[in-house]
Each structure stands twice: as structure tokens, then as C-alpha cells.
PyMOL commands that place a pseudoatom at each C-alpha (Angstrom):
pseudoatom trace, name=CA, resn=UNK, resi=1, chain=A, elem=C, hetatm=0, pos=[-10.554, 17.755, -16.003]
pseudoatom trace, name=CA, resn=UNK, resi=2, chain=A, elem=C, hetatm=0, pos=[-10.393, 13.941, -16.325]
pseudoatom trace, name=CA, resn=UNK, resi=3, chain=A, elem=C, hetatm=0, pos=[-9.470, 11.823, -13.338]
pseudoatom trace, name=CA, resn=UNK, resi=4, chain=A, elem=C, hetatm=0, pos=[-6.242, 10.697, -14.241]
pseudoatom trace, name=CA, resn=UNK, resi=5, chain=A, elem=C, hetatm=0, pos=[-5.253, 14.735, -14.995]
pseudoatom trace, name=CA, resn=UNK, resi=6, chain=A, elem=C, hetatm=0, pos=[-7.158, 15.162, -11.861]
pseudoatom trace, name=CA, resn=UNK, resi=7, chain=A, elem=C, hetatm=0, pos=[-5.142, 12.741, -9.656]
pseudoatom trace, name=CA, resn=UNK, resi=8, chain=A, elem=C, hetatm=0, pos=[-1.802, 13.760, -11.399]
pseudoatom trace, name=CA, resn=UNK, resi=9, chain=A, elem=C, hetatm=0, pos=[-2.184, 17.473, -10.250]
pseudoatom trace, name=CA, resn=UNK, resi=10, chain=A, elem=C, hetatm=0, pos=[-3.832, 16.233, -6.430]
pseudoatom trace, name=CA, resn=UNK, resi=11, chain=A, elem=C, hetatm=0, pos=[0.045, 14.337, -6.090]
pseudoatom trace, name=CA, resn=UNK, resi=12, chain=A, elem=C, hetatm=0, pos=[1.534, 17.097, -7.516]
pseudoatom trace, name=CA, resn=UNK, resi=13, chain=A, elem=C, hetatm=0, pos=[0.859, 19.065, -5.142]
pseudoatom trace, name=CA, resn=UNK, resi=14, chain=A, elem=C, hetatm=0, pos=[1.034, 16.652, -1.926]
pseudoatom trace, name=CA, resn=UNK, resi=15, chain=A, elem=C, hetatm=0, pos=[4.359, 16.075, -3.190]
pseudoatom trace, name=CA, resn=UNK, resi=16, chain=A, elem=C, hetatm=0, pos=[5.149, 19.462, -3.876]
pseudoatom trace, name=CA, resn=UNK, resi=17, chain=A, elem=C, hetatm=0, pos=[8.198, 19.864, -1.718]
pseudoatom trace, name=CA, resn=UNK, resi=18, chain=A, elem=C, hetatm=0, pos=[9.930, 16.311, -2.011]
pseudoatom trace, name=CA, resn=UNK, resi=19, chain=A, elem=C, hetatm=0, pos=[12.436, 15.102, -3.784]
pseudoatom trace, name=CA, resn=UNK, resi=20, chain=A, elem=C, hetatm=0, pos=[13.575, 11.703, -5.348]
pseudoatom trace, name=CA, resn=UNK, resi=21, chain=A, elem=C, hetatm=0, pos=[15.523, 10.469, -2.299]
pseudoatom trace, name=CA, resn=UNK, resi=22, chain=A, elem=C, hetatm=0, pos=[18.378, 9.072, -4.354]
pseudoatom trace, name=CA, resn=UNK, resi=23, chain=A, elem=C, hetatm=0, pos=[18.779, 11.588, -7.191]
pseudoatom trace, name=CA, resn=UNK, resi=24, chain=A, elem=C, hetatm=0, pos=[16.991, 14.885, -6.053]
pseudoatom trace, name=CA, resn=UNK, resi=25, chain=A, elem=C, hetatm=0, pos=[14.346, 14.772, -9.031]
pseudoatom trace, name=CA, resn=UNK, resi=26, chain=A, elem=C, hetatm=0, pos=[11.124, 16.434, -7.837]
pseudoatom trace, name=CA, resn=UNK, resi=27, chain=A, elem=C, hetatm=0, pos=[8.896, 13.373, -6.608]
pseudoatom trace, name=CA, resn=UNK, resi=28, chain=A, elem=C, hetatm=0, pos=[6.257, 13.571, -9.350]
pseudoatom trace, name=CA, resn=UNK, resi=29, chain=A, elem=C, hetatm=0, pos=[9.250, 12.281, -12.358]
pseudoatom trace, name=CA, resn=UNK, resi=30, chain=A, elem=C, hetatm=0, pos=[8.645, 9.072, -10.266]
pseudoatom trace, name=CA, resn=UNK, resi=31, chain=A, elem=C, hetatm=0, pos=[4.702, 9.441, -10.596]
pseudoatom trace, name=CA, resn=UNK, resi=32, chain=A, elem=C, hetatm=0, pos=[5.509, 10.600, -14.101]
pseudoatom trace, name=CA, resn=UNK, resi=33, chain=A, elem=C, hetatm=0, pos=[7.306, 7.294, -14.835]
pseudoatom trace, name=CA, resn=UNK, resi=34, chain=A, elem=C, hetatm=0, pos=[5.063, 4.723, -13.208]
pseudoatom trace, name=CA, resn=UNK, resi=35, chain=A, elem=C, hetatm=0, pos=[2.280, 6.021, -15.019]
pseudoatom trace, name=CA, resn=UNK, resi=36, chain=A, elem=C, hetatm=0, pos=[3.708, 6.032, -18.277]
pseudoatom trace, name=CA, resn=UNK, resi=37, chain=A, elem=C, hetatm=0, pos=[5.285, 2.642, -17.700]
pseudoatom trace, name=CA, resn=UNK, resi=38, chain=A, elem=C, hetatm=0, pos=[1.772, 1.447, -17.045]
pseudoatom trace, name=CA, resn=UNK, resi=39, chain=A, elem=C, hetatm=0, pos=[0.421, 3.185, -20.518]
pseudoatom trace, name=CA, resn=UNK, resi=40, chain=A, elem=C, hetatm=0, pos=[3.589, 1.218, -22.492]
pseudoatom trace, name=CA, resn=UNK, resi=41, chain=A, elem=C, hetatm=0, pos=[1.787, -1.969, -21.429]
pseudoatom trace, name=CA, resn=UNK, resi=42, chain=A, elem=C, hetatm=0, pos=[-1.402, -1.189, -22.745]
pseudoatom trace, name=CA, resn=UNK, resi=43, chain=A, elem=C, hetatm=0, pos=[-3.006, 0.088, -19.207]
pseudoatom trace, name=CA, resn=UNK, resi=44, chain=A, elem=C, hetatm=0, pos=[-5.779, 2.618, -20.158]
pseudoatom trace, name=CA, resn=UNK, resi=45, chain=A, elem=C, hetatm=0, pos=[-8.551, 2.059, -17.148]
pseudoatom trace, name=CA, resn=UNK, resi=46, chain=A, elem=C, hetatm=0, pos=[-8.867, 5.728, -15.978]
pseudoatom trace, name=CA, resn=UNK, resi=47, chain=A, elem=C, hetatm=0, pos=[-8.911, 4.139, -12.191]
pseudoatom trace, name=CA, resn=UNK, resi=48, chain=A, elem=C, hetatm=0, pos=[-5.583, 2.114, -12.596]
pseudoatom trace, name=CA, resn=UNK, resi=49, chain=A, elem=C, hetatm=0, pos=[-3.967, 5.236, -14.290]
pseudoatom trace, name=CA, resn=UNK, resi=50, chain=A, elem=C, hetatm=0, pos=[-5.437, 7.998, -11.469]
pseudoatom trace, name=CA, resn=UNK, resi=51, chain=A, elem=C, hetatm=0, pos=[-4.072, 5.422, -8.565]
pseudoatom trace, name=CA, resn=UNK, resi=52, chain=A, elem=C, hetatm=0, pos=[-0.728, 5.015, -10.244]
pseudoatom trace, name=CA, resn=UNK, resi=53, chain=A, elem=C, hetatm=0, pos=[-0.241, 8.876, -9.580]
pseudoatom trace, name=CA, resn=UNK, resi=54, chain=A, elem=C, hetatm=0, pos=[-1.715, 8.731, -5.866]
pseudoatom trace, name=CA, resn=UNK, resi=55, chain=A, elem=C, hetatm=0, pos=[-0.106, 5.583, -4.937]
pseudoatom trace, name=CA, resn=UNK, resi=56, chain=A, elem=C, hetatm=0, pos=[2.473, 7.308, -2.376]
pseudoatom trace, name=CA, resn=UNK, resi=57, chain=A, elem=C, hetatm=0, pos=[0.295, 10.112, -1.441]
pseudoatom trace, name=CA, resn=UNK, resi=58, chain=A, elem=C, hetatm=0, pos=[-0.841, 8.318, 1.786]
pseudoatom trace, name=CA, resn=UNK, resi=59, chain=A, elem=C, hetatm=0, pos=[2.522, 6.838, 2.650]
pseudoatom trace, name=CA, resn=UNK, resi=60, chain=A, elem=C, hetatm=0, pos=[4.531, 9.770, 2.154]
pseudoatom trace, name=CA, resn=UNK, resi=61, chain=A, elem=C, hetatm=0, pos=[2.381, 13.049, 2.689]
pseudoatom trace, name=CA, resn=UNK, resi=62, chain=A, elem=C, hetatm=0, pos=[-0.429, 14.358, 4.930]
pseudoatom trace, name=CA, resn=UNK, resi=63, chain=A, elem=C, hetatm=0, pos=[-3.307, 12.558, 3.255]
pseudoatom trace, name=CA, resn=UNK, resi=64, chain=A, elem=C, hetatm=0, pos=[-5.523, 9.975, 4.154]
pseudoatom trace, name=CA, resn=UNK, resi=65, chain=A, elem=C, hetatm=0, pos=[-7.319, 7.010, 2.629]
pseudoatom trace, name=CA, resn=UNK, resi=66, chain=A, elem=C, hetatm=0, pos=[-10.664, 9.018, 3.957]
pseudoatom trace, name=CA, resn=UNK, resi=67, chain=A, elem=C, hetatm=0, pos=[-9.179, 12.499, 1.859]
pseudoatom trace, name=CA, resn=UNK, resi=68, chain=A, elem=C, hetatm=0, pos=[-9.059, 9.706, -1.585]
pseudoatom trace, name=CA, resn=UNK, resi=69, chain=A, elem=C, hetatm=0, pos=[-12.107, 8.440, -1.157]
pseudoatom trace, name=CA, resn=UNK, resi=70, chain=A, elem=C, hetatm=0, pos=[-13.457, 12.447, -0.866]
pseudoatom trace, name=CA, resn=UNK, resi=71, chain=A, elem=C, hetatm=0, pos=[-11.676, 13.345, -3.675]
pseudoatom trace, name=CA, resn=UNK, resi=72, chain=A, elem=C, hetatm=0, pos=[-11.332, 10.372, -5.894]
pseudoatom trace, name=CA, resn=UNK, resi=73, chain=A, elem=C, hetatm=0, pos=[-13.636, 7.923, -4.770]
pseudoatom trace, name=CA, resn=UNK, resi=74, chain=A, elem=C, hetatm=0, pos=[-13.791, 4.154, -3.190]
pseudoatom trace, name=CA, resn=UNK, resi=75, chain=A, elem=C, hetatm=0, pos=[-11.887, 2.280, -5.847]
pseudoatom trace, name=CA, resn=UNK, resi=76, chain=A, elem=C, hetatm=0, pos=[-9.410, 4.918, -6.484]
pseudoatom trace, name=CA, resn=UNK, resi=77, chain=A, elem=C, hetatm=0, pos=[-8.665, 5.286, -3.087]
pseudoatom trace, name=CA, resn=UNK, resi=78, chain=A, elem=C, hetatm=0, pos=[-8.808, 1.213, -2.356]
pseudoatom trace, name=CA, resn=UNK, resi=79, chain=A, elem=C, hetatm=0, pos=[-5.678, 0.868, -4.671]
pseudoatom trace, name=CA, resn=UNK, resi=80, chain=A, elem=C, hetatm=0, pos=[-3.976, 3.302, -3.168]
pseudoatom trace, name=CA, resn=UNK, resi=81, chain=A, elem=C, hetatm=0, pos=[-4.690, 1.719, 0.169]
pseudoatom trace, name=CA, resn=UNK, resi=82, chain=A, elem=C, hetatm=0, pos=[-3.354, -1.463, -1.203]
pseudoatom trace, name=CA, resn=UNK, resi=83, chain=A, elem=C, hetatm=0, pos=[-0.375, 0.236, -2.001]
pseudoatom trace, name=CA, resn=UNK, resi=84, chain=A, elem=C, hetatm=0, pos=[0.450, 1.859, 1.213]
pseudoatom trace, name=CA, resn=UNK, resi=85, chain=A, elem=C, hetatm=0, pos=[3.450, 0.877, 2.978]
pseudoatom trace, name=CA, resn=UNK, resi=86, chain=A, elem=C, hetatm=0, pos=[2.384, 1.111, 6.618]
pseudoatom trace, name=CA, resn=UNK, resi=87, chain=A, elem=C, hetatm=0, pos=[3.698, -1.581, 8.712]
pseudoatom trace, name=CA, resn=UNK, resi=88, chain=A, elem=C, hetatm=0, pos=[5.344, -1.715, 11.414]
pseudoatom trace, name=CA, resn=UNK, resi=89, chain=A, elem=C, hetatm=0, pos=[8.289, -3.402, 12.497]
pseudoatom trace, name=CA, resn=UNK, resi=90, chain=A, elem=C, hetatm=0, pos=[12.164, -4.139, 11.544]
pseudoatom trace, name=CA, resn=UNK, resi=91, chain=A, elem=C, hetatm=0, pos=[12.876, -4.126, 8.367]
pseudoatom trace, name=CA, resn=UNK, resi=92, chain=A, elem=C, hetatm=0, pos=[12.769, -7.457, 7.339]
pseudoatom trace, name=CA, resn=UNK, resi=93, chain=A, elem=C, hetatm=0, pos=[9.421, -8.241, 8.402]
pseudoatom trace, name=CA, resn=UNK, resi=94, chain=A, elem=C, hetatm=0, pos=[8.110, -4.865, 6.815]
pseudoatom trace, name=CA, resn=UNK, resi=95, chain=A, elem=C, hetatm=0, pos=[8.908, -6.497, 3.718]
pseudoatom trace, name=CA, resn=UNK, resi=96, chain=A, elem=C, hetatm=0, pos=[6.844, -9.434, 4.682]
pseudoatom trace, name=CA, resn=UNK, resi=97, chain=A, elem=C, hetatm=0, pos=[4.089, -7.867, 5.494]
pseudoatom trace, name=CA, resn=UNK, resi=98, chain=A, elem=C, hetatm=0, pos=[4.602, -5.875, 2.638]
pseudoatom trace, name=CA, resn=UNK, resi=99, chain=A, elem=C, hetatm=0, pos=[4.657, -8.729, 0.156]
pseudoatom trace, name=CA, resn=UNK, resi=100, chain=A, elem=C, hetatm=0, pos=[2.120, -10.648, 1.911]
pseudoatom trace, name=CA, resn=UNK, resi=101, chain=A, elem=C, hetatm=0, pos=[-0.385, -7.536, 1.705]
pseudoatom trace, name=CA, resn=UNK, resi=102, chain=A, elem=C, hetatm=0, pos=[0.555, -6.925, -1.710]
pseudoatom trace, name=CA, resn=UNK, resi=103, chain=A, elem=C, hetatm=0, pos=[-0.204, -10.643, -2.922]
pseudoatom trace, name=CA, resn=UNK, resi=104, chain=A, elem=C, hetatm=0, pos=[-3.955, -10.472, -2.177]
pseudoatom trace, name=CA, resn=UNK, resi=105, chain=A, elem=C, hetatm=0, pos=[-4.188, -6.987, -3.903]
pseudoatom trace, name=CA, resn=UNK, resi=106, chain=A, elem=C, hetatm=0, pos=[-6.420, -6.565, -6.684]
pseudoatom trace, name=CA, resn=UNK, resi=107, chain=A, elem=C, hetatm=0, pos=[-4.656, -7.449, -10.008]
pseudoatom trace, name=CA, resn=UNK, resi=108, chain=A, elem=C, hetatm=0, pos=[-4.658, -3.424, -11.045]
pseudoatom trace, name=CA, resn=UNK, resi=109, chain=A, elem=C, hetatm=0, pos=[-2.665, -2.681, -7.975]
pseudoatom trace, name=CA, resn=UNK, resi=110, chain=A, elem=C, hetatm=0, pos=[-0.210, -5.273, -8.792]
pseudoatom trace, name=CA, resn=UNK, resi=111, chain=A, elem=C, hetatm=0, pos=[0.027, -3.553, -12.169]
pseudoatom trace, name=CA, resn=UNK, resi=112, chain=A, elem=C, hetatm=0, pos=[1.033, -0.602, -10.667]
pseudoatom trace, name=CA, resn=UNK, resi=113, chain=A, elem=C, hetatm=0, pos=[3.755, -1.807, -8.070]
pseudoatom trace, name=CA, resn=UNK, resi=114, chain=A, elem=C, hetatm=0, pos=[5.148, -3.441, -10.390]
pseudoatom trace, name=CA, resn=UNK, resi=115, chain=A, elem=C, hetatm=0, pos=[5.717, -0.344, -12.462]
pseudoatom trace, name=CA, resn=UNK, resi=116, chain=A, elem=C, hetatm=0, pos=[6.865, 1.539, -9.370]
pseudoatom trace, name=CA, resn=UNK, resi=117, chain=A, elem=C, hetatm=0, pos=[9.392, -1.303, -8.954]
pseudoatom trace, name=CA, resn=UNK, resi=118, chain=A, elem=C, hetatm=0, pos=[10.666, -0.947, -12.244]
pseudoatom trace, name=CA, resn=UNK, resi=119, chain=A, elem=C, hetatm=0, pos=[11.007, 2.661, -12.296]
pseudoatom trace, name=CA, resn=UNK, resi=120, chain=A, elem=C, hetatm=0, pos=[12.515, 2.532, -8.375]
pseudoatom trace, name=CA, resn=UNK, resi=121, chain=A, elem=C, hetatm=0, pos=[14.966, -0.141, -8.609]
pseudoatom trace, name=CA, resn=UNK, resi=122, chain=A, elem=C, hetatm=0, pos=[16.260, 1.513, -12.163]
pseudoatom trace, name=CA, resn=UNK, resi=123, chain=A, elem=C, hetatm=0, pos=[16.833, 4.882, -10.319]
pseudoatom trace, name=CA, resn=UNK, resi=124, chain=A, elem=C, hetatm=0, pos=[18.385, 3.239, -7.315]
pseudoatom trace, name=CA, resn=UNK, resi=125, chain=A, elem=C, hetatm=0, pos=[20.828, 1.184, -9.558]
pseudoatom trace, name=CA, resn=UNK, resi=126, chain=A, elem=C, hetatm=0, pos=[22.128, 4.331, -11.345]
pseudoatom trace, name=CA, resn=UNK, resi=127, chain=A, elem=C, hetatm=0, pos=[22.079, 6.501, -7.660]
pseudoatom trace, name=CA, resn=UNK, resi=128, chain=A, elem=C, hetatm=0, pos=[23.385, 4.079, -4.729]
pseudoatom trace, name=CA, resn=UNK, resi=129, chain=A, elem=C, hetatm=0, pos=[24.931, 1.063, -5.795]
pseudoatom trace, name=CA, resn=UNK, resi=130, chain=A, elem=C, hetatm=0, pos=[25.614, 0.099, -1.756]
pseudoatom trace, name=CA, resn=UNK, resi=131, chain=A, elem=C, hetatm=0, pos=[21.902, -0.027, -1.317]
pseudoatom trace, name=CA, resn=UNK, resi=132, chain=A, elem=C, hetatm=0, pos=[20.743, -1.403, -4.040]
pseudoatom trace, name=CA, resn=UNK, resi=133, chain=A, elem=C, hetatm=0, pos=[21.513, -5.451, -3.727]
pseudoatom trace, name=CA, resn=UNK, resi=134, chain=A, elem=C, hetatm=0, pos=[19.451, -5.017, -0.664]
pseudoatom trace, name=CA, resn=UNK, resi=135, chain=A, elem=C, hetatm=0, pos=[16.830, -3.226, -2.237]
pseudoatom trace, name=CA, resn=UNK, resi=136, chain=A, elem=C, hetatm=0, pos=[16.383, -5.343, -5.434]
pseudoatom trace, name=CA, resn=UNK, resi=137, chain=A, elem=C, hetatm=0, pos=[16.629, -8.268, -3.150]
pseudoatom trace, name=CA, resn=UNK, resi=138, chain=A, elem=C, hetatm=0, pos=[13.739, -7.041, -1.055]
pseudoatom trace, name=CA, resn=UNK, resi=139, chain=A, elem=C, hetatm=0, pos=[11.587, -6.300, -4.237]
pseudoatom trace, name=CA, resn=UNK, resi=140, chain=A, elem=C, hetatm=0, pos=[12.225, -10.179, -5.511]
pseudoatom trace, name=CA, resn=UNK, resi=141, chain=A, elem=C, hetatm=0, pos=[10.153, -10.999, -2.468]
pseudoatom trace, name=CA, resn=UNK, resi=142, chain=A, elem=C, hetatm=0, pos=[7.047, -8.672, -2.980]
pseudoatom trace, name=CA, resn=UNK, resi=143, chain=A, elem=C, hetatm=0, pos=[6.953, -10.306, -7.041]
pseudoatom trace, name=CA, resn=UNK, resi=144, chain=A, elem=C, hetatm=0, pos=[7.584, -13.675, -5.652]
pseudoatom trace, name=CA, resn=UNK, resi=145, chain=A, elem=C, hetatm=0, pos=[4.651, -13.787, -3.418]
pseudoatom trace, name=CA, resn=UNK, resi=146, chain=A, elem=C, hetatm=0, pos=[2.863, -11.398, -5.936]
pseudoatom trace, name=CA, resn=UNK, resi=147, chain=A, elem=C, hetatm=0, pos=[3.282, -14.089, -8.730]
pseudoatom trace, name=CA, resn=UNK, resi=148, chain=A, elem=C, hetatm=0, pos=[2.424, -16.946, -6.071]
pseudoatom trace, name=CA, resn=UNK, resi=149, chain=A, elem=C, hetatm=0, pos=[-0.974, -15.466, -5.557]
pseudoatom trace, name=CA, resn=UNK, resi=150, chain=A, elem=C, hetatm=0, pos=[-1.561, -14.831, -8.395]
pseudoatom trace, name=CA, resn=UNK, resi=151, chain=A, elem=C, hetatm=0, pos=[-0.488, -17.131, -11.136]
pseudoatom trace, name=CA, resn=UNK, resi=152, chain=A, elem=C, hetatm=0, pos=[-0.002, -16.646, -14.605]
pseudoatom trace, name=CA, resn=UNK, resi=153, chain=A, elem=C, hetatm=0, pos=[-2.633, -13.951, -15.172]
pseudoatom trace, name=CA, resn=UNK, resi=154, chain=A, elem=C, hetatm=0, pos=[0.157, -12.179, -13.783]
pseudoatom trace, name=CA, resn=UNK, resi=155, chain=A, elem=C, hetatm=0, pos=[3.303, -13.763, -14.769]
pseudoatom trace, name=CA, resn=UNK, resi=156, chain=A, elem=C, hetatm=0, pos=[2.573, -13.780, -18.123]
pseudoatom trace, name=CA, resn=UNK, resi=157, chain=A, elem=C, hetatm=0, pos=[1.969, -10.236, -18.430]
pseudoatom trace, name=CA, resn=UNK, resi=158, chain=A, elem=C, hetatm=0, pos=[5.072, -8.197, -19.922]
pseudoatom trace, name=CA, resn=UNK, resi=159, chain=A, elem=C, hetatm=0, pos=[5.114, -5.826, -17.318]
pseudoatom trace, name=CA, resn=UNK, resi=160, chain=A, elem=C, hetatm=0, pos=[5.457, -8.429, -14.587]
pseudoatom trace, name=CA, resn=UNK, resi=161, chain=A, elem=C, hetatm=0, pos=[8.501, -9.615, -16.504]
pseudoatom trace, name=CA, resn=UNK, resi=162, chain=A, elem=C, hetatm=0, pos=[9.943, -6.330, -16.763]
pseudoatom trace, name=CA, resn=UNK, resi=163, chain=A, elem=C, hetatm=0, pos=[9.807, -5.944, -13.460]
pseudoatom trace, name=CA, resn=UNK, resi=164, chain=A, elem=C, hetatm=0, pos=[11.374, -9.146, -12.164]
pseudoatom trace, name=CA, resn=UNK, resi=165, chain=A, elem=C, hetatm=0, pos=[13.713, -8.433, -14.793]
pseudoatom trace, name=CA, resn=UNK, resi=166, chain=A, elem=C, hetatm=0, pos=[14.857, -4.991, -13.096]
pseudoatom trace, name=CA, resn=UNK, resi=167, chain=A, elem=C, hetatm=0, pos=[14.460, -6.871, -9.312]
pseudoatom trace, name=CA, resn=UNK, resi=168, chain=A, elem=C, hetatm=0, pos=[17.537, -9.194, -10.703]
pseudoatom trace, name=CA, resn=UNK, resi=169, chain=A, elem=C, hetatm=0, pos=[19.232, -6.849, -12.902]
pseudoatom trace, name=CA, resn=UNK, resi=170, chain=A, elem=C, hetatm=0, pos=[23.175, -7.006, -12.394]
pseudoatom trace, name=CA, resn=UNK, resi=171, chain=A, elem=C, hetatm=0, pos=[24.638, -4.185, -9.614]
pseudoatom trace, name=CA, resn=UNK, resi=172, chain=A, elem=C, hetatm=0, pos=[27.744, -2.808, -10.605]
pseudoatom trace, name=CA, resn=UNK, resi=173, chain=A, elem=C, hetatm=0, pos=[30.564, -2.475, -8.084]
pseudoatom trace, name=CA, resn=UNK, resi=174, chain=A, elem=C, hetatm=0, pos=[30.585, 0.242, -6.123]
for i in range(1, 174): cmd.bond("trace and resi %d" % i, "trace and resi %d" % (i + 1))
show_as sticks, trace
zoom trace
């Protein structure tokens, strides 16, 4: 088994039991659509692709960065590390941290947040229209300081666009 179908069925089952919190899909659709969104813009690295599909395993289940690199080795489980949302703190500075962490991130791990805030935002949108502003508002500041870092070896990339594109997408009325 390659990697990538390796690391698909590793977060299948660490996410075995959970559901989509806002529209009660099994949690692996999500995986499902991040990685695919990464393949419709070309992404093919076996590494990016494997991460994509572990990228909540550490923030959401049991496992640890130390259980990745075991399984899926040091630059697998880097990205994922990357990708971890583990501060502490109120809200608003959990997205700072967030966004400042996720600036100095290696450019695949951008690639693959901001396909997890394309596919997140879009389900939010359609599922809870009260929490969305809030949460597209909050994603605008992990691309900002993404695209700060990072220039136009990110900006320029289609997927980047797509994803600031869902961050300021009109909210319908609730």
C-alpha cells in the first residue's frame, strides 16, 4: 500500500467515530475533500498528499506527533505538526498564534490549510450561517499572515486564491 492510501486508512480509522461538526458527515468526507482539492491544483508529492489526510489526526484524536513519525515518518509527521491547532488561550489570540505559526510553515503545509479552509468554510456556509462571519473572518487572518510570509510563491498559486476567495465569500442571512 502506498503512503497516501496508507495515511488515508491510518485517519480513517482515528477518526472512526466523529462526525463533521456542522453537518454530521463522517470526518474522513472532510479528509476526502482536502485531499482531492489539493490533487485539482496539480499537488501530486506523495508527502503533501499523505499529510493532507493526517492533518487533524493529532488535534482531534489520540495520536501523537511521536505515533506519525512511527508510522509515517519525519516529514510526514512535521506537516502535520505544522498543522496542529494546539494553543492555548481565548479565542482571539488562538487565532494569532494560529496564523502566526502557520506563516512560517513550510510552503506544502500552507497548501494544505488552505485546502482545509476551502473545504471548511464551504461546509460551514451551507450548515451555520450565525457562525460563519466569525469563522471566515478568523480564516482571512491565517491567509493574510500566510500570504505576508510568504509572498507571491504563494499568492499566485490558484489554490491560495480559491481559498481567500471562500474566506470572503458572501454569508447569507440567517
Amino acid at each position: 500500500m502506498d503512503i497516501v492510501a496508507r495515511a488515508r486508512a491510518f485517519a480513517a480509522e482515528c477518526h472512526a467515530d466523529q462526525k463533521r461538526k456542522f453537518s454530521s458527515e463522517p470526518y474522513t468526507v472532510h479528509l476526502d475533500n482536502v485531499t482531492a482539492l489539493l490533487r485539482e491544483h496539480g499537488i501530486q508529492d506523495g508527502d503533501t498528499l499523505a499529510a493532507a489526510y493526517l492533518h487533524d489526526t493529532v488535534e482531534d484524536t489520540d495520536t501523537t506527533v511521536q505515533d506519525l513519525i512511527r508510522e509515517f515518518g519525519e516529514p510526514i509527521a512535521e506537516l502535520v505538526y505544522w498543522l496542529s491547532d494546539l494553543e492555548k488561550g481565548n479565542r482571539a489570540s488562538r487565532v494569532l498564534m494560529s496564523a502566526w505559526r502557520l506563516a512560517r510553515a513550510p510552503l506544502p503545509a500552507k497548501l494544505i490549510k488552505c485546502a482545509d479552509i476551502i473545504d471548511n468554510t464551504t461546509n460551514i456556509v451551507q450548515h451555520d450561517l450565525h457562525y460563519a462571519p466569525k469563522f471566515l473572518r478568523e480564516k482571512r487572518i491565517v491567509l493574510e499572515h500566510m500570504a505576508k510570509a510568504e509572498g507571491e510563491r504563494l499568492t499566485g498559486l490558484a489554490l491560495f486564491q480559491a481559498a481567500q476567495r471562500s474566506a470572503t465569500m458572501p454569508v447569507p442571512q440567517a
